[in-house]
C-alpha positions as CSV (number, residue, x, y, z in Angstrom):
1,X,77.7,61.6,-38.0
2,X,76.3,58.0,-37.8
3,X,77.0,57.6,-34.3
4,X,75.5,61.0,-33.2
5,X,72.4,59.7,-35.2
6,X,72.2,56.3,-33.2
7,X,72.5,58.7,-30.4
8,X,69.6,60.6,-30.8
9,X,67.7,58.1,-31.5
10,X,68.3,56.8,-28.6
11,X,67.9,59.7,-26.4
12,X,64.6,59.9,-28.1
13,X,62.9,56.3,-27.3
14,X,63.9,57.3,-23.9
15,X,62.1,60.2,-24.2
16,X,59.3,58.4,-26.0
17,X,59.3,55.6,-23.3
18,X,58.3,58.3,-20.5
19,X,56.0,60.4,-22.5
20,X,53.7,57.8,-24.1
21,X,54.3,58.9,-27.4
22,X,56.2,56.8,-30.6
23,X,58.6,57.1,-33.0
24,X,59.8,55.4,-36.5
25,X,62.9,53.3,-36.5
26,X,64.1,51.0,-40.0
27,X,60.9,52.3,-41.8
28,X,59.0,50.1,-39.2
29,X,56.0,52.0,-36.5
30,X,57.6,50.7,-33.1
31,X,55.7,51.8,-29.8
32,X,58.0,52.1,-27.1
33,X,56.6,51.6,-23.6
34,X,57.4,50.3,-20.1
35,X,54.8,47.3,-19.6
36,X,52.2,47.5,-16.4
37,X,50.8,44.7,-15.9
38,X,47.5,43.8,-14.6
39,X,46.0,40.7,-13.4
40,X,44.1,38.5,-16.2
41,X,41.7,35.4,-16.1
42,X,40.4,33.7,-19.4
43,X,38.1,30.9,-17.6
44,X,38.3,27.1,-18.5
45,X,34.9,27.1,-20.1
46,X,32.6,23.7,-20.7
47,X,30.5,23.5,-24.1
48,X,28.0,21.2,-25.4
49,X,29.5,19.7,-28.2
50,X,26.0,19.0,-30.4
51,X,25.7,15.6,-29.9
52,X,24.4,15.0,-26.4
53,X,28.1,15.6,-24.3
54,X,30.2,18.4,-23.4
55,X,34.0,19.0,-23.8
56,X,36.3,21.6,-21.7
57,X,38.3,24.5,-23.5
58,X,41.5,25.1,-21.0
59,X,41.5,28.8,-19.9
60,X,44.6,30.7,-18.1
61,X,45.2,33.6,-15.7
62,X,48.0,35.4,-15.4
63,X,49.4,39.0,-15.4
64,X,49.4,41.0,-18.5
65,X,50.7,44.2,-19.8
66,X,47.9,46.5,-20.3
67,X,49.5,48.2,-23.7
68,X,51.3,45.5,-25.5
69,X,49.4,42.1,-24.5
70,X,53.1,40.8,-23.0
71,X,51.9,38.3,-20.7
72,X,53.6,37.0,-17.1
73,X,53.2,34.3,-14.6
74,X,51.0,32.3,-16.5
75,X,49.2,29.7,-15.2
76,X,46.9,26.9,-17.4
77,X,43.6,26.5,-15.7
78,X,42.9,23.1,-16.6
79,X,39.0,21.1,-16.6
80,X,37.3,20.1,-13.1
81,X,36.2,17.0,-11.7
82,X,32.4,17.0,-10.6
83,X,30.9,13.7,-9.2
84,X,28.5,12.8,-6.6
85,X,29.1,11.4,-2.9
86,X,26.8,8.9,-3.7
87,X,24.5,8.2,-6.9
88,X,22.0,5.6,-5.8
89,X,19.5,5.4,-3.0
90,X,16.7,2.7,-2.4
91,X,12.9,4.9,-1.8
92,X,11.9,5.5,1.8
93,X,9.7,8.4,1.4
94,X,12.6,11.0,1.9
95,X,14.1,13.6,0.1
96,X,17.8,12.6,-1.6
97,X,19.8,15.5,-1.5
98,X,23.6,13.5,-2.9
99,X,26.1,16.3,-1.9
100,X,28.6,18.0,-5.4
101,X,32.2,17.2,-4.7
102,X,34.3,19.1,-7.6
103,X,38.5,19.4,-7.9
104,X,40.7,20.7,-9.7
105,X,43.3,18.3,-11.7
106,X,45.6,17.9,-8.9
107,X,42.8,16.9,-6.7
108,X,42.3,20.0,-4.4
109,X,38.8,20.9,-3.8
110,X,36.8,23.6,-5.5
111,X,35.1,25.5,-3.3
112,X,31.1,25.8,-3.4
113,X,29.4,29.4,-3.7
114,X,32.9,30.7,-5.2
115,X,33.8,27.9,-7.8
116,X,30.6,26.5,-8.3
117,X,26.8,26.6,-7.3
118,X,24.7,24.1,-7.3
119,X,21.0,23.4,-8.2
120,X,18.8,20.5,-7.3
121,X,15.5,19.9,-9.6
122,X,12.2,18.0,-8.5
123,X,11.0,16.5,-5.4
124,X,13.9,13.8,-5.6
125,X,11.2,11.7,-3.3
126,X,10.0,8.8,-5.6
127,X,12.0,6.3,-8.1
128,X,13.5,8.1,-10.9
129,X,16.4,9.8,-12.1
130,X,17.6,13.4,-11.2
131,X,19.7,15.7,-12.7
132,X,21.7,18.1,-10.3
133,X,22.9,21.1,-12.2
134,X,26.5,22.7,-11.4
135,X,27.2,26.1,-12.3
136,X,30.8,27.5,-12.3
137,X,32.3,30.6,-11.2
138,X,35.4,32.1,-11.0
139,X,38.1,30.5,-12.6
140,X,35.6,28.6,-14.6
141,X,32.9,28.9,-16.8
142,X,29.5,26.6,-18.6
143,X,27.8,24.7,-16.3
144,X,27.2,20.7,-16.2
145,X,25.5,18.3,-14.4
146,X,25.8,14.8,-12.7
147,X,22.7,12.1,-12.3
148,X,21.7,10.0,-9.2
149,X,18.7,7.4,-9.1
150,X,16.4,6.4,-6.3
151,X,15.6,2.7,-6.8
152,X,12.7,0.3,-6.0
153,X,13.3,-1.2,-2.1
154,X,15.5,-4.0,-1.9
155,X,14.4,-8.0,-1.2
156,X,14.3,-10.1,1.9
157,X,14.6,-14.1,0.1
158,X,13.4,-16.1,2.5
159,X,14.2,-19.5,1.2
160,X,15.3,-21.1,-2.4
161,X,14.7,-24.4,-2.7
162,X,15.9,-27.1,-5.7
163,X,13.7,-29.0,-7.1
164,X,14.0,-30.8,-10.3
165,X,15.2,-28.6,-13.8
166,X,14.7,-25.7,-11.2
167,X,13.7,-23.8,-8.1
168,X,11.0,-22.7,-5.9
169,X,11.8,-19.3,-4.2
170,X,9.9,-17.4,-1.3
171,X,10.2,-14.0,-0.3
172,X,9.2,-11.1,2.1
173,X,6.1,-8.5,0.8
174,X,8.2,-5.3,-0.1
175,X,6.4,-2.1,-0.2
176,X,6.9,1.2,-1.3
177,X,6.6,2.6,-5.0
178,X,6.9,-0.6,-6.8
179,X,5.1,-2.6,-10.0
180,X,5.9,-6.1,-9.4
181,X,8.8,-8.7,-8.8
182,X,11.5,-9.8,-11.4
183,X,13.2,-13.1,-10.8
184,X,16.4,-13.3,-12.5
185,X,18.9,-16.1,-12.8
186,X,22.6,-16.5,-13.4
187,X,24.9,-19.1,-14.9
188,X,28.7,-18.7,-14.6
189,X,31.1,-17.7,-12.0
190,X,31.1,-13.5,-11.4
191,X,34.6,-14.3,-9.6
192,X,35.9,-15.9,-12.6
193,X,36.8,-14.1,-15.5
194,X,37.1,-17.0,-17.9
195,X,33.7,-18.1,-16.6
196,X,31.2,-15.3,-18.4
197,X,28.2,-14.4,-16.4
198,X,25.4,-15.5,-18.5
199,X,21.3,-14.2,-17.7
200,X,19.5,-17.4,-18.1
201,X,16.3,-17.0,-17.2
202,X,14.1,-13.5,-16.0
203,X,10.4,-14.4,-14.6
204,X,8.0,-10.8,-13.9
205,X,5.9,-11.3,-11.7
206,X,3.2,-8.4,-11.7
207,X,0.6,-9.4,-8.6
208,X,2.8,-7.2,-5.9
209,X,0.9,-9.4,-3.1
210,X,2.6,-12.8,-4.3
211,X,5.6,-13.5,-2.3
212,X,6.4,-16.9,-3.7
213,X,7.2,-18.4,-7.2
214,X,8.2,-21.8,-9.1
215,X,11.6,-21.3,-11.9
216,X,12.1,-24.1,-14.2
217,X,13.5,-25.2,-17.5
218,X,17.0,-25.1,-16.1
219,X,19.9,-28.1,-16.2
220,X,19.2,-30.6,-13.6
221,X,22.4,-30.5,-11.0
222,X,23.3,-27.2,-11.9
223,X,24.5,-24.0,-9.7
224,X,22.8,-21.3,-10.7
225,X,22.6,-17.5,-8.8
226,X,19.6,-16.7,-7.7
227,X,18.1,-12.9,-7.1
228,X,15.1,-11.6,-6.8
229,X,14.1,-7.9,-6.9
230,X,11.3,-5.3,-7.1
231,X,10.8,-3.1,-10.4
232,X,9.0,-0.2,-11.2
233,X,8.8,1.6,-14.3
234,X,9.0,5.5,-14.0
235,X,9.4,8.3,-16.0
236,X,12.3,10.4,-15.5
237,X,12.5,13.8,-13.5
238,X,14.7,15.6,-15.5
239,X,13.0,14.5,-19.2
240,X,8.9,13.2,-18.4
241,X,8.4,11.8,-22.1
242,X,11.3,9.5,-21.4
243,X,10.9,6.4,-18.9
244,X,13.3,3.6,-17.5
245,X,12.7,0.8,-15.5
246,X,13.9,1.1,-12.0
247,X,15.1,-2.4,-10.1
248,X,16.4,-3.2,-6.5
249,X,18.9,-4.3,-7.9
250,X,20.2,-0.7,-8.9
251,X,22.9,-0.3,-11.3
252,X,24.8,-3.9,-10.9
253,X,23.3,-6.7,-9.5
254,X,26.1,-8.1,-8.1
255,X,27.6,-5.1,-6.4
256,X,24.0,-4.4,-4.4
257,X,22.4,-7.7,-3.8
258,X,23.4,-10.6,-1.3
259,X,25.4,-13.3,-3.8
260,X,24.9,-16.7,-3.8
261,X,24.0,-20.0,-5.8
262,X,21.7,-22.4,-5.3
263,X,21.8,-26.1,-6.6
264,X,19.0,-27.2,-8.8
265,X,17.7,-31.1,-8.6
């Protein structure tokens, strides 16, 4: 009798199986069902995270069964990589238009206008800081943004001369969207790394005709590095309550400007 039963039962989840419906088995509500499965994507999303950054939740896509949630053929949808092709320009007078590269984490390329669109805010003519906003798509979801500058015009030295405890430096007139002139000077040895690079002494210089200047109080003897760069203060595009001040020199000094030391008397 005990085997017939098993039978039946049997003969009835088949049953069941086709039909849609269910049946009870152990005391326990069991729906029987063949799966079919349909294709699924939860995107990687990006959130702010409340203190001024973001953070990426990992999504997945994948086949899943449309009754039971049984899921197939998954595959993690890990965070992007946006940058820039170039995040610093010197003002000419032109528009900056710094092209969005984003990859996935095995470095292929995300495609724009089906991963990702992007948005470019304010003239992005004068010295500032921009904001371009990236909007994702697709497999992804949230949007961030990445930040270029457009810096002061660089500066031609002419000559740097040593004279005693110091120097006396000429330069070419810049022009452009500028305030003034900023001397600054270096002790140390950038290609050392025991030898710290220490600012020793930064002259303004405000009168944007004035192409010539005397530094002292320095050691007598002494190699120092020399640069000499326009400034402007500006407010920034993206936020106008907030300003920075813009150099020539950009974001490192001694990745942008010509090196070199000069010998004092």
């Amino acid at each position: 009798m005990k085997k017939l039963m098993s039978s039946l039962l049997a003969l009835v989840t088949v049953l069941c199986a086709f039909s849609g419906t269910t049946v009870f088995a152990d005391d326990e509500y069991i729906p029987y069902h063949i799966c079919e499965y349909e294709e699924y994507t939860v995107p990687a999303k990006v959130e702010n995270d409340g203190y001024g950054g973001q953070h990426w939740i990992v999504g997945e896509k994948g086949q899943r069964c449309r009754t039971c949630g049984e899921k197939k053929n998954v595959e993690i949808i890990e965070k992007p990589y946006c940058t820039l092709n170039k995040d610093s320009y010197y003002y000419n007078g032109k528009q900056k238009t710094p092209k969005v590269i984003c990859t996935k984490e095995n470095g292929d390329l995300l495609v724009e206008g089906v991963d990702y669109t992007v948005e470019y805010t304010g003239k992005r003519i004068d010295v500032s800081r921009y904001k371009v906003k990236i909007k994702f798509l697709g497999d992804y979801s949230g949007s961030t943004y990445e930040i270029f500058s457009i810096f002061p015009k660089k500066v031609k030295i002419k000559s740097v001369q040593g004279i005693k405890n110091g120097y006396k430096i000429s330069w070419k007139k810049s022009s452009g969207q500028f305030d003034g002139y900023r001397i600054t000077i270096y002790d140390g040895n950038y290609k050392d790394k025991n030898s710290p690079l220490i600012r020793t002494k930064t002259v303004k210089i405000k009168n944007k005709k004035q192409t010539s200047a005397t530094v002292k109080g320095l050691k007598r003897n002494h190699k120092y590095y020399v640069f000499v760069e326009t400034y402007k203060k500006a407010p920034l595009d993206y936020r106008k309550k907030n300003s920075d001040t813009f150099s020539s020199g950009g974001y490192d000094l001694f990745k942008t400007l010509p090196i070199k030391q000069y010998k004092t008397k």
